[in-house]
N, C-alpha and C positions, 0 to 999 in steps of 0.2 A: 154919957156919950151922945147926949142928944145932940150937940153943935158940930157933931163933925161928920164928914161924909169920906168914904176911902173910894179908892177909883182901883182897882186893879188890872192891871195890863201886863196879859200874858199868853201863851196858848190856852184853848180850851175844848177846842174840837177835834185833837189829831188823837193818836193815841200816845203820845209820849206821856212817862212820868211827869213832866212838866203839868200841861192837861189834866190828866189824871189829881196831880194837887192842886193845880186853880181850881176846877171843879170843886173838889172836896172843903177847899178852906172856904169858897165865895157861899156855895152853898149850906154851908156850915155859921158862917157868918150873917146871912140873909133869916136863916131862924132862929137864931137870936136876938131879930128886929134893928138891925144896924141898917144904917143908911148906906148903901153900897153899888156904885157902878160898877161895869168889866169896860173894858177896848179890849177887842182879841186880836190877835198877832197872827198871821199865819193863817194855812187854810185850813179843812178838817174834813174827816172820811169818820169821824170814829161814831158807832152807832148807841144813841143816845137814848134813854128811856123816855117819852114825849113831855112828864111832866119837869124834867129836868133841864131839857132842853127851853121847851118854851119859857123857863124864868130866865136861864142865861140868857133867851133871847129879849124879853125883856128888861133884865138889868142893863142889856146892852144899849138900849134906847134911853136909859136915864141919863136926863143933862147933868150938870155942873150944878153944884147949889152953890152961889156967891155970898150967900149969909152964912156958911157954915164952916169951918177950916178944914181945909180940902189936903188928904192924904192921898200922894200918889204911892203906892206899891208896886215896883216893878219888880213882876216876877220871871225873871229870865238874867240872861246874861248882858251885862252893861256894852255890851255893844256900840257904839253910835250913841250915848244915850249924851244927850246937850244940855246938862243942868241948867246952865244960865236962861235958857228958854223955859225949859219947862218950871223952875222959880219963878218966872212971872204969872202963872196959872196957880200951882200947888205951891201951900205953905209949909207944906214935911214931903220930902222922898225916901223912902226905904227902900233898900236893892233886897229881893228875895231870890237867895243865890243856891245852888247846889255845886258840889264839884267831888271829884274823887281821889285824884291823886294829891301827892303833895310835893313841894308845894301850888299855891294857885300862878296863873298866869302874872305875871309880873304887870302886864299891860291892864288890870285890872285893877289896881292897886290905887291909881288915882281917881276914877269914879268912884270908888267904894267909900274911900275917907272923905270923899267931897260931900256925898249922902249922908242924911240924919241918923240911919241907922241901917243894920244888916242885919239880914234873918236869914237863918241856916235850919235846915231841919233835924241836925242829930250832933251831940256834943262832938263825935269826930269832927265834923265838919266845924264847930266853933276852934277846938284846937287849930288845924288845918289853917282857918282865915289867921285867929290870933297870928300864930308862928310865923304866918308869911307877909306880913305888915300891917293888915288892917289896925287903926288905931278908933277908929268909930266904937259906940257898943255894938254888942253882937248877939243877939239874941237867939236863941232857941227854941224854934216854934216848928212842933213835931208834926208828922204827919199822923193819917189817920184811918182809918181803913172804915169801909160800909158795909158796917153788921149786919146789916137786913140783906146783904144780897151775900156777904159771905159769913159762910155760918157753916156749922155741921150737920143742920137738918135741911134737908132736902134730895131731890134726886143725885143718883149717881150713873156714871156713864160704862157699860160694860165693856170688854175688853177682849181678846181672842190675843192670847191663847186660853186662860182662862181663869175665874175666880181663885182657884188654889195660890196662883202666883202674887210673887211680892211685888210691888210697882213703883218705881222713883220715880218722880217727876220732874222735867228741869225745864225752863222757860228764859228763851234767849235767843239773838240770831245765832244763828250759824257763821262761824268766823267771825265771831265777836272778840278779840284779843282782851277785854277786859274783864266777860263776863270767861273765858276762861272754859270757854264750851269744848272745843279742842280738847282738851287736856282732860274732863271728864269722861269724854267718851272715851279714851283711849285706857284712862283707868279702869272704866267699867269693863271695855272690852278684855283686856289683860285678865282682870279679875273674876268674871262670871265667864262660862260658860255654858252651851246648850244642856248640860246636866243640871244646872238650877233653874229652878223655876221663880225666875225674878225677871221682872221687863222695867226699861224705863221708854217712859212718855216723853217726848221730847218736842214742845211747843214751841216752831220758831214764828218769828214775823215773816213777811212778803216784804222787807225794801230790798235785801241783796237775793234773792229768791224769788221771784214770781213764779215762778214755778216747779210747785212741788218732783214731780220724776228731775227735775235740775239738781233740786238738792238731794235726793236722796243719791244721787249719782254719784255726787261730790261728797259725801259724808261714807257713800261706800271704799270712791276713789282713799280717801282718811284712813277708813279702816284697812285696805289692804296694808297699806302703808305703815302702820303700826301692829296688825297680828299679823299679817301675812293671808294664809287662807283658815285660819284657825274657826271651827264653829261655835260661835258666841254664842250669849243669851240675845236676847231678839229686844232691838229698837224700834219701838213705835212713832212717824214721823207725824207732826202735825201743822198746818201752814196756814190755813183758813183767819183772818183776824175775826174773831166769834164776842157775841155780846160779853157783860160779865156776867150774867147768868149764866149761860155755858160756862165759862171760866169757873166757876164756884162748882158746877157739877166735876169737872175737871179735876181742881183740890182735893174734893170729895174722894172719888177714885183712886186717888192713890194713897198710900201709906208714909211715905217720906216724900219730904223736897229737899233738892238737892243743888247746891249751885255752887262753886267753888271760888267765885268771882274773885279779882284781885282787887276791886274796891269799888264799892256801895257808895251813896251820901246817904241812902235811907235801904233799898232793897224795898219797894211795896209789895212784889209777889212774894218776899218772905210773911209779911204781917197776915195776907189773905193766907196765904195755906195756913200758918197760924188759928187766926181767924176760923176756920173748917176744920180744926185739930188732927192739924198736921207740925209733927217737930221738920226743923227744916238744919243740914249740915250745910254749913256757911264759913268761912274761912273768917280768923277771930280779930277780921281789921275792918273799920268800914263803921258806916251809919247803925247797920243791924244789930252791932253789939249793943244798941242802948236796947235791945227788947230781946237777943237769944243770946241764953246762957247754956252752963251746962247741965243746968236740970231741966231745961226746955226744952233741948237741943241738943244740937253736937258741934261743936267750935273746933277748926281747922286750927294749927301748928303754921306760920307764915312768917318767912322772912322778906323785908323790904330790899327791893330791887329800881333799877333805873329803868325807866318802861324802854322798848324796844323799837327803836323807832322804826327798824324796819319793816312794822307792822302797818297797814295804810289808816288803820285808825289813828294809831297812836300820833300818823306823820300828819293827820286831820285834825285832832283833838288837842294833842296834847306838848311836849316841851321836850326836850334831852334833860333839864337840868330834874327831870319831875323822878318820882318815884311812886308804885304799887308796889301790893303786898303779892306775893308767889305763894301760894298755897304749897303743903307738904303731900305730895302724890301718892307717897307710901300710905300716909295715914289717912286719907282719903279712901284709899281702896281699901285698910283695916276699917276705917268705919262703915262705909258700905257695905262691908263682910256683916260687921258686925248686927248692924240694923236688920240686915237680911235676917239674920241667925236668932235675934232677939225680938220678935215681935211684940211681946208682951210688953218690954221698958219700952221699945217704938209707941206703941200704944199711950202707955202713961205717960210719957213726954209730951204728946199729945196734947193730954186733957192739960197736964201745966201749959203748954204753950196756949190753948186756950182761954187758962182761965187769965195768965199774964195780959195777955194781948186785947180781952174784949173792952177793956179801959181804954184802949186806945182809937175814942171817935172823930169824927171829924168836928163835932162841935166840941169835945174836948178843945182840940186845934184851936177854934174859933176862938174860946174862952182865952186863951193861951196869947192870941194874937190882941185883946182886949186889953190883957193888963201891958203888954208892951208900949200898944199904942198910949195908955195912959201915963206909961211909966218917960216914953219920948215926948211927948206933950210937956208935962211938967218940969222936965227937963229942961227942957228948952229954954 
């Protein structure tokens, strides 16, 4: 791989899963002695550990080598992207695409096939592309989670009301229609009571929230709405965007993760609570089925539905013709019974989703991305 140089252009500063995977592959790919630029897209808030930062910000400064055949990776959505220019620069383009429902955007469909190749991160998402026209190959270059920063040793973060209780953890915005948060709280409220001693954690972001008493207002406003004035088990809110060291303390702390989402391309906070051995319930459509089963985990019952447009993301994001998976609400709140009730199989779930999941590094990825590129190369 000495002749060839890859340029990758994507987010890398914000906090979006986007982000989060350039990071992970460039730097994953960079220690394995690859010849490798970034262009980053976009601006960035997200707080970065110094030595991580300062190489992205050096790779960023690397020129063009013209002796070498030049890979562009575009990690994002094909947008705007003007092949016939950017062919006069790069000798290969790859689209590195995620998406969730199915099928994909129609308007997509001819960038894709026009590129050399496409890389998805979870075989969902290869079906997903196949079915909806892609005719390029499509490769599957998974993600990968950083076991040094998530892992099961280290600090944990205490909690009130107190150690005796059970603790779920869920991580999402607030009125996110696709991660399906709505509909969990409203299970858990139904389902638990102030007689059990169970809480869940409830980590949102700050884009539709900047301010915490805002949301708690509107998630109280929710619950009226769905118990009436019934006294629940107690939700703990969380808004702050915090390094991933906290984050990993955060995993730690609790005992399940829980998300019910109506569709993943990958789910990375399931791998990190993974990663800190935690089993995570996750509804059984989506990227995440290539790493939770049901010895690791607990797999949600889901029938596919037409997304709702009445939703403002869905009227943002997504299509009338598309379709997610609707998680089974009943059995949602039987599993959470259940975990609650079972701490022991919670436990051993655990340590399998542990030992499943610590294969899954970023250089792994890196590796992963190597034999593609060789395999497009020679192709060619």
């Amino acid at each position: 791989m000495d002749n060839i140089q890859l340029t990758w252009r994507g987010f890398f500063y914000n906090h979006s899963g986007y982000a989060q995977a350039s990071r992970g592959y460039v730097l994953g790919l960079d220690k394995l002695g690859i010849d490798i630029r970034i262009e980053s897209v976009g601006g960035g808030m997200k707080k970065l550990n110094k030595k991580d930062y300062l190489k992205l910000t050096d790779l960023q400064k690397k020129p063009l080598d013209n002796h070498k055949k030049r890979i562009l990776v575009l990690h994002n959505a094909p947008w705007g992207l003007d092949l016939e220019n950017e062919r006069r620069i790069y000798d290969y383009i790859i689209i590195n695409i995620v998406f969730e429902p199915e099928p994909i955007l129609n308007e997509w469909l001819p960038p894709l096939n026009a590129a050399d190749a496409v890389w998805v991160p979870s075989t969902h998402n290869k079906d997903i592309f196949r079915n909806s026209g892609v005719k390029k190959p499509i490769y599957v270059i998974p993600h990968g989670v950083n076991l040094k920063t998530y892992n099961p040793v280290g600090d944990k973060i205490s909690f009130s009301p107190g150690d005796e209780y059970f603790y779920f953890l869920t991580i999402a915005f607030w009125g996110s229609y696709r991660k399906a948060i709505r509909e969990l709280l409203e299970v858990y409220w139904k389902e638990f009571s102030e007689k059990d001693k169970v809480c869940l954690l409830f980590k949102s972001g700050t884009a539709w929230f900047p301010n915490k008493e805002e949301l708690i207002n509107d998630i109280e406003k929710q619950k009226f709405k769905a118990v009436g004035s019934k006294k629940t088990a107690p939700v703990l809110v969380g808004l702050n965007n915090v390094t991933n060291e906290v984050m990993a303390k955060l995993y730690r702390s609790c005992h399940c993760y829980v998300l019910p989402s109506r569709g993943e391309g990958v789910g990375l906070p399931y791998m990190e609570a993974m990663a800190c051995k935690k089993p995570c319930i996750a509804t059984g459509w989506g990227g995440q089925t290539d790493f939770i089963n049901d010895s690791n985990g607990f797999l949600l019952p889901y029938q596919l539905q037409q997304v709702d447009m009445k939703e403002p993301e869905c009227r943002a994001y997504f299509r009338d013709y598309m379709r997610l998976a609707e998680p089974d609400k009943e059995q949602l709140a039987n599993t959470m019974r259940y975990a609650y009730e079972n701490r022991e199989e919670v436990n051993q779930k655990g340590e399998k989703a542990y030992q499943d999941i610590k294969n899954w590094s970023w250089e792994r990825s890196a590796r992963n991305i190597l034999e593609a590129v060789k395999e497009i190369i020679s192709g060619s």
